[in-house]
C-alpha positions in Angstrom: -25.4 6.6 -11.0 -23.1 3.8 -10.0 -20.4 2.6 -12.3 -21.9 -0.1 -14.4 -20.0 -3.0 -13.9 -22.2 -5.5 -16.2 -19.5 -5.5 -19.0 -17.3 -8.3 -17.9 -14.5 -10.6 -19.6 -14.2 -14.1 -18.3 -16.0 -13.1 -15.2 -14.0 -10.0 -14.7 -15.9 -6.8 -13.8 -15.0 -3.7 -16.2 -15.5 -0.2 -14.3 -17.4 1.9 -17.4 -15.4 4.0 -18.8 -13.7 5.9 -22.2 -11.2 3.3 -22.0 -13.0 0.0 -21.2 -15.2 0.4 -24.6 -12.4 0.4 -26.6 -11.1 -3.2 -26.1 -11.6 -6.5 -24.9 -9.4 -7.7 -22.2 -8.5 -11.9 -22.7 -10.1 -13.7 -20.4 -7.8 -15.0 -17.0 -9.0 -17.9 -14.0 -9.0 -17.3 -10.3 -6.7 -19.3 -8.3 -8.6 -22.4 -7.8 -5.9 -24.5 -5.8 -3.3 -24.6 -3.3 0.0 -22.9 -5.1 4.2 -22.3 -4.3 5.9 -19.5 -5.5 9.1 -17.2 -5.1 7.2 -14.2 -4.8 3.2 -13.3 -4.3 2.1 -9.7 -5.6 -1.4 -8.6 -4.6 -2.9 -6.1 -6.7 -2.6 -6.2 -10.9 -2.0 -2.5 -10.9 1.0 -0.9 -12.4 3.2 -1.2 -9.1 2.3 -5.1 -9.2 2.4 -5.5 -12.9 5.5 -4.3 -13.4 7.4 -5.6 -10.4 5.8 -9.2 -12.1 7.5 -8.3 -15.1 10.8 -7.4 -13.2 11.0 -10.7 -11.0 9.6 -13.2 -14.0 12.3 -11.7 -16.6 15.0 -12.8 -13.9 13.4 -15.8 -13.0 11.8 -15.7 -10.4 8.6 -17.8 -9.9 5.5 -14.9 -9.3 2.1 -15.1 -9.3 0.2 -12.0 -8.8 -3.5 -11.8 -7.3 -6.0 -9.4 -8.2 -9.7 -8.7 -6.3 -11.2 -8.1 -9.8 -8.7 -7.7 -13.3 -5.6 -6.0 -14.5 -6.3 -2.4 -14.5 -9.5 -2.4 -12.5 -8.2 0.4 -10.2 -6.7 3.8 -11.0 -4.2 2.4 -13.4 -7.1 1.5 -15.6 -9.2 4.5 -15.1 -6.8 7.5 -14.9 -6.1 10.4 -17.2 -3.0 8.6 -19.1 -1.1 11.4 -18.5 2.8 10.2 -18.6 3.9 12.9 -16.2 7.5 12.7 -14.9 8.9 13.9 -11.6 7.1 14.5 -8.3 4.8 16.7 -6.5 8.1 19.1 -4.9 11.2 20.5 -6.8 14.0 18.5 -7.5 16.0 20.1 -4.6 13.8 19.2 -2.4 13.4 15.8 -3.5 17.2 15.2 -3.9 17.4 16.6 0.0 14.3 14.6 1.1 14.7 11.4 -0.4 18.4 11.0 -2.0 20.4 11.8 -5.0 18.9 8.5 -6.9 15.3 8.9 -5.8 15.1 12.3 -7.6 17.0 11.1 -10.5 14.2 7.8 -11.1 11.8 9.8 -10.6 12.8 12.5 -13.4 13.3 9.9 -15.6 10.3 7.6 -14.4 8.5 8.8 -18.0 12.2 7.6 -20.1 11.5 4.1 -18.3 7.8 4.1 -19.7 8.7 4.8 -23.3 11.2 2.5 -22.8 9.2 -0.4 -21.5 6.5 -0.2 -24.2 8.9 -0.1 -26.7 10.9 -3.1 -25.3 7.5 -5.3 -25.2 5.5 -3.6 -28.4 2.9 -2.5 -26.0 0.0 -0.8 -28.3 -1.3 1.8 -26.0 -1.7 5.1 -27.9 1.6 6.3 -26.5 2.6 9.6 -27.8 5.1 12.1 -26.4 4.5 15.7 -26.9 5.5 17.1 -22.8 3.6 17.5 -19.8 2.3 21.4 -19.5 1.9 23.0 -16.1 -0.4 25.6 -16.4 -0.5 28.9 -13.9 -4.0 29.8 -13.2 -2.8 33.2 -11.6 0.2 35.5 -11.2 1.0 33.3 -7.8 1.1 30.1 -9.7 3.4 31.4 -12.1 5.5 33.0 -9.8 6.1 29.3 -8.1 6.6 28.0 -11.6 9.4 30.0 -12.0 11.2 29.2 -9.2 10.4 25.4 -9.8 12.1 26.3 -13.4 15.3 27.9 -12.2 15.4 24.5 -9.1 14.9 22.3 -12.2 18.1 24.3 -14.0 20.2 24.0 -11.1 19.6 20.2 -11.1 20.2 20.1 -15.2 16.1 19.4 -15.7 15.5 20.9 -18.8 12.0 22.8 -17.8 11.1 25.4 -19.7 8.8 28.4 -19.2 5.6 29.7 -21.2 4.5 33.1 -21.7 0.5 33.9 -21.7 0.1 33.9 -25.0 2.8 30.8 -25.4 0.2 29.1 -23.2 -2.8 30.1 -25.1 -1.2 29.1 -27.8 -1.2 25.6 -26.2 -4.0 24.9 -24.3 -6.3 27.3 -26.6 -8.2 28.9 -23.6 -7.6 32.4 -22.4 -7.3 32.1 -18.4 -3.7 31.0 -18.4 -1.2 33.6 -17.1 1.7 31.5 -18.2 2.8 27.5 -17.8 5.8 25.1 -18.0 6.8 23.0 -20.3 8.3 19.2 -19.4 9.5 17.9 -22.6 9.9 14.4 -20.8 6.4 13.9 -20.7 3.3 12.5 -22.8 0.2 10.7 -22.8 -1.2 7.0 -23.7 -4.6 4.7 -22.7 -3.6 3.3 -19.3 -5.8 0.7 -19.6 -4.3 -0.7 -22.6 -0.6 0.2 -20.8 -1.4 -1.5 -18.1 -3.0 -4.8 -20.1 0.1 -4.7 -22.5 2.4 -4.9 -18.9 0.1 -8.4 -17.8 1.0 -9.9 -21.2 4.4 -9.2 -21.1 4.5 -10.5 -17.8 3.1 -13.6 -18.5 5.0 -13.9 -21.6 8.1 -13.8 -18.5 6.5 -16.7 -17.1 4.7 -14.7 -14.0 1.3 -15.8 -13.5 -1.7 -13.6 -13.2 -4.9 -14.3 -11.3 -8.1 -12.2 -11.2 -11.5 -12.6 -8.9 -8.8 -13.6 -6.4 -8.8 -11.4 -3.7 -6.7 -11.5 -0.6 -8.6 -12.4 2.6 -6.1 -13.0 4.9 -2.1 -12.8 5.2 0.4 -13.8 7.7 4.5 -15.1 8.0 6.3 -17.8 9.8 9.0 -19.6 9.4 10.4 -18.0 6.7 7.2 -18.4 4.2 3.8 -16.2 4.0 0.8 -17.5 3.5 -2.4 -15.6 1.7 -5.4 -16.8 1.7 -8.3 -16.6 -1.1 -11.1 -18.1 -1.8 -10.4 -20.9 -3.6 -6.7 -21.7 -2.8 -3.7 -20.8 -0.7 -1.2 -19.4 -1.8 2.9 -20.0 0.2 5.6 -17.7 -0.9 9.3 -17.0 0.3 8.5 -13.3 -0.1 5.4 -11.1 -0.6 4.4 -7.6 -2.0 1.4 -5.5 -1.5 0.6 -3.1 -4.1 -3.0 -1.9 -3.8 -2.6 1.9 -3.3 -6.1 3.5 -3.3 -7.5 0.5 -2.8 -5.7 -1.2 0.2 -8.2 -2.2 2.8 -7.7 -4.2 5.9 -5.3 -7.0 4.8 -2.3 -4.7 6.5 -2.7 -3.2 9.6 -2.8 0.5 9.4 -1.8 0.6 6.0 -5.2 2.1 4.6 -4.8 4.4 7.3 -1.7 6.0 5.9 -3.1 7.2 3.2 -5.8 9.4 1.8 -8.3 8.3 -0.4 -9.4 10.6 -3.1 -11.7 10.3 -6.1 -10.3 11.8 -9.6 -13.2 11.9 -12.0 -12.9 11.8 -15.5 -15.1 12.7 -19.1 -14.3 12.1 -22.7 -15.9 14.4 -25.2 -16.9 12.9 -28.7 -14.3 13.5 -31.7 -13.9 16.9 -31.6 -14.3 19.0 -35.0 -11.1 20.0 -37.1 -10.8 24.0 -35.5 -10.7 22.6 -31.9 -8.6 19.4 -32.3 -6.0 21.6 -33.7 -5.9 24.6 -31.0 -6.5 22.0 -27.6 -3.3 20.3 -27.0 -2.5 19.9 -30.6 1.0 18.4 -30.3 -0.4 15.9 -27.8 0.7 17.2 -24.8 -0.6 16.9 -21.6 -2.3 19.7 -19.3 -2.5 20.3 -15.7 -3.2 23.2 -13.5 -0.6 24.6 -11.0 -3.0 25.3 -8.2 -5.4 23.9 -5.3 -7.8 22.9 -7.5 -6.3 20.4 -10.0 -7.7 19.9 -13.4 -5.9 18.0 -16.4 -6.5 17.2 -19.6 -5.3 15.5 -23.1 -6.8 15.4 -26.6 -6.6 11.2 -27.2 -5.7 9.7 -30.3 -8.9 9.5 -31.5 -9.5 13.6 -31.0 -11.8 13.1 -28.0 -11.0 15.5 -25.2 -10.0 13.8 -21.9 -11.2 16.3 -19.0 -10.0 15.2 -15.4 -10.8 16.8 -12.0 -12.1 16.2 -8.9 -15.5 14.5 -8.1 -18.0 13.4 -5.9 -15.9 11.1 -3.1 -18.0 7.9 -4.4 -18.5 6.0 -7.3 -19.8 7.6 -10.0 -20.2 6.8 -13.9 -21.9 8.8 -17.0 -21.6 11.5 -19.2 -23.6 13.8 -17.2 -22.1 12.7 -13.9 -20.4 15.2 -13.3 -21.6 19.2 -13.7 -19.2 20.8 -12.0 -16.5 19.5 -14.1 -17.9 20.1 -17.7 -18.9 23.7 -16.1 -15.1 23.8 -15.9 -14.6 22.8 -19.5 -17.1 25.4 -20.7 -15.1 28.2 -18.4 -12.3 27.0 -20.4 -13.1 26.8 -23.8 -16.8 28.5 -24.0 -18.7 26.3 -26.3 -17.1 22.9 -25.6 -20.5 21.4 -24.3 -21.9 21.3 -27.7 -19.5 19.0 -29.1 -20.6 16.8 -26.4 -19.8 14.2 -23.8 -19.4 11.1 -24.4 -18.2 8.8 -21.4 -18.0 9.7 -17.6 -16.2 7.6 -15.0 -14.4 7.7 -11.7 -11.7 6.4 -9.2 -9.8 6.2 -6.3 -6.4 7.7 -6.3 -4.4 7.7 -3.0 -2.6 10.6 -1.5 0.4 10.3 1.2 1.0 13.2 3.9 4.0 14.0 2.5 3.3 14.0 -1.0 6.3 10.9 -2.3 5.3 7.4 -2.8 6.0 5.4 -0.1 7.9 1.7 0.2 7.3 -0.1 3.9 9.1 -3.1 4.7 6.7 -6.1 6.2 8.3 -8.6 8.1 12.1 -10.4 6.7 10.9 -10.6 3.0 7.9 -8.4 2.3 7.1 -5.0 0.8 4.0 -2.1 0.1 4.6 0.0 -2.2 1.8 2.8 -2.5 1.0 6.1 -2.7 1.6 8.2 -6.2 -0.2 11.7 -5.8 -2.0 11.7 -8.8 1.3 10.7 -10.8 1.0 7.1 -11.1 1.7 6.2 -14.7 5.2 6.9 -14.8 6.2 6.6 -11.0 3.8 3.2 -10.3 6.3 1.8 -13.1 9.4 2.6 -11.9 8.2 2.0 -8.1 7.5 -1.3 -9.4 10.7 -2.4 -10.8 13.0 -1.2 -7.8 10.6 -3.0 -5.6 11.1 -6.1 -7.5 15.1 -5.6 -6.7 14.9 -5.7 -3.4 12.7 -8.6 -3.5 15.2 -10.1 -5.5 18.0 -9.0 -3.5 16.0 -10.3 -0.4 15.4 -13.4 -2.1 19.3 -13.7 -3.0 20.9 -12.5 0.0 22.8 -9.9 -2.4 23.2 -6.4 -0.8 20.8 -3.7 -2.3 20.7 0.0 -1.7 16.9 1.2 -2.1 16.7 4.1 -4.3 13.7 5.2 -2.6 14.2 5.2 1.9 11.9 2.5 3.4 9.7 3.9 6.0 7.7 2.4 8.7 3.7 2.7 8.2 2.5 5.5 9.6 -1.4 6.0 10.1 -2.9 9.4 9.3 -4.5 11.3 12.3 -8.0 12.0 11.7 -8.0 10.0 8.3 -11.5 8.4 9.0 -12.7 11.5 8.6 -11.5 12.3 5.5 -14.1 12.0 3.7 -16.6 14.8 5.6 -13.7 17.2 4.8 -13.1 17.0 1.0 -16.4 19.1 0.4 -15.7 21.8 2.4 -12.2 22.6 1.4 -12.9 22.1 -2.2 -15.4 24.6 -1.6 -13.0 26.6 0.3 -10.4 26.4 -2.6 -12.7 26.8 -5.1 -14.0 30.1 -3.5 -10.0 31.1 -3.1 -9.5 30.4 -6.8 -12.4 32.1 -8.2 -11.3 35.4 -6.3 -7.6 35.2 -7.5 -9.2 35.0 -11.3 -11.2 38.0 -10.7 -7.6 39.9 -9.9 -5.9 38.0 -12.4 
């Protein structure tokens, strides 16, 4: 079934999900005229959102343009897991990307907490760590060496035994996990709402059911086109991650697209709420096959994994992954499910978001590996200083190291591949448990 999209707000589509049911977004115009500005942002995701919220607290005149509504991408429909850090080991990120690169990133979730406090954001926030769970005796093994990297760079990790983990998650198959203290959990949706009012509170202004059709610079000034109006700005950022089409050369092509789908049991009853993630952490599995999950404010279990590489929507949308709950916690089907929804996430080659430089004054920023909440934010706001910078003339430093787009052999093709090797690593897995 295809996500519903007949719930709307002001003309806006809502993607079906857990998360759209529970509010009402206000209601926001296209761009219906011919418009000047400091800075154009396309895409009301986090990245966009908050590097709005950056520029317009300085101010700098922003407008940001969105296809559909705040939120309407990954940062609306993900697992609101508040998961700080990167894919690879702080060593290797510090010896990658820089000393300050692996330092935002480590404390991407601080800035989070921070930012919702700062603007009374009412999203559900609640910090009780992010849990990497080992799945078999190699995944733990590579937990502990990411433990003792994490030591060395004064990241307080620290390590779970089997039972500790049982404890936790209150299922059987771990073999140990580690704990992130840093981390936590909200409703990205309502984050990422809270984020467009504060920004317009700044004075940015936001624009939805205004996609981008066309894009180019001269002179000093871009120019985006949309249906309605045009749109002229000294400087310009494109932050459409999983979503980025053809308004950049190559820039789709840089990254791989990959559906996360998500379901959301009903309430759960008093015995399970308080063995699942009772201190409201957040779950994931170490391993090729990642699944993730958080017990919500409301005690509904949020079950994430991947899915079926198209749109999907429904509580019974997706079998394999409430086959996976069941494994886990054998019974969980009876409680029920409630909601089922997907969405594009975007992968890079090398695993780090990445920041390309387009033209004198413009930016992408794209590319978070599944760990968007936190580093989207953060990504965000340094973007926004160098556009600032840019803007000024003022020398900046990037934390992050801008690199030039570079297209994904064979990533067309991407899509005929996921099966397989989910299949592949879902065969893999299944034999490590049996020796497990």
């Amino acid at each position: 079934m295809l996500i519903d999209r007949v719930r709307t707000r002001g003309g806006q589509a809502c993607p079906d999900s857990l998360y759209a049911h529970q509010l009402v977004p206000p209601p926001r115009v296209p761009l219906d005229d011919d418009l000047q500005v400091d800075v154009a942002v396309v895409g009301a995701g986090f990245t966009g959102l908050s590097a709005a919220l950056a520029l317009a607290g300085t101010g700098i005149d922003c407008a940001v343009l969105e296809a559909n509504a705040p939120g309407w991408g990954a940062s609306g429909r993900n697992g609101g897991q508040i998961n700080p850090g990167l894919k690879h080991a702080p060593t290797r990120v510090r010896a990658d990307l820089g000393e300050r690169a692996m330092r935002m990133s480590q404390n991407a979730a601080d800035t989070v907490f921070e930012l919702v406090e700062e603007h009374g954001i009412s999203c559900d926030i609640r910090r009780g760590g992010t849990i990497r769970a080992a799945v078999d005796r190699g995944t733990l093994a590579d937990l502990h060496a990411l433990a003792r990297d994490a030591r060395a760079e004064g990241v307080d990790y620290r390590m779970l035994s089997r039972e500790e983990a049982a404890a936790v998650t209150g299922s059987t198959r771990y073999t140990g996990g580690l704990r992130d203290p840093k981390g936590g959990q909200l409703n990205p949706l309502k984050y990422v709402l809270g984020i467009a009012a504060a920004a317009e509170r700044a004075g940015a202004r936001i624009y939805c059911d205004t996609p981008v059709h066309g894009i180019g610079e001269s002179g000093g000034r871009w120019t985006l086109s949309t249906p309605q109006g045009t749109v002229v700005a000294r400087a310009v950022m494109i932050a459409t991650n999983g979503y980025s089409g053809p308004l950049v050369p190559r820039l789709a092509r840089s990254l791989l697209p990959v559906y996360s789908a998500i379901l959301a049991s009903k309430p759960l009853p008093p015995a399970l709420r308080a063995c699942i993630a009772a201190g409201g952490e957040s779950v994931f599995e170490a391993g090729a096959i990642t699944t993730y999950y958080r017990v919500d404010s409301a005690g509904r279990l949020i079950f994430g994994g991947r899915g079926a590489m198209a749109d999907r929507s429904g509580p019974g949308a997706f079998p394999s992954l409430a086959a996976q709950a069941e494994r886990l916690w054998p019974g969980i089907g009876a409680v029920g499910w409630e909601y089922g929804w997907n969405g594009r996430l975007a992968l890079t080659a090398d695993h780090y978001p990445h920041v390309h430089r387009l033209g004198p004054a413009g930016f992408a920023c794209l590319g978070y590996n599944g760990r968007g909440v936190a580093m989207a934010t953060v990504m965000g706001q340094e973007v926004a200083r160098m556009l600032a910078s840019t803007l000024s003339g003022a020398a900046h430093v990037p934390a992050f190291p801008v690199s030039p787009i570079r297209p994904i052999a064979l990533q067309p093709a991407w899509p005929m591949g996921v099966a397989p090797s989910l299949a592949l690593a879902k065969a893999r897995q299944w034999l490590r448990d049996r020796r497990v």
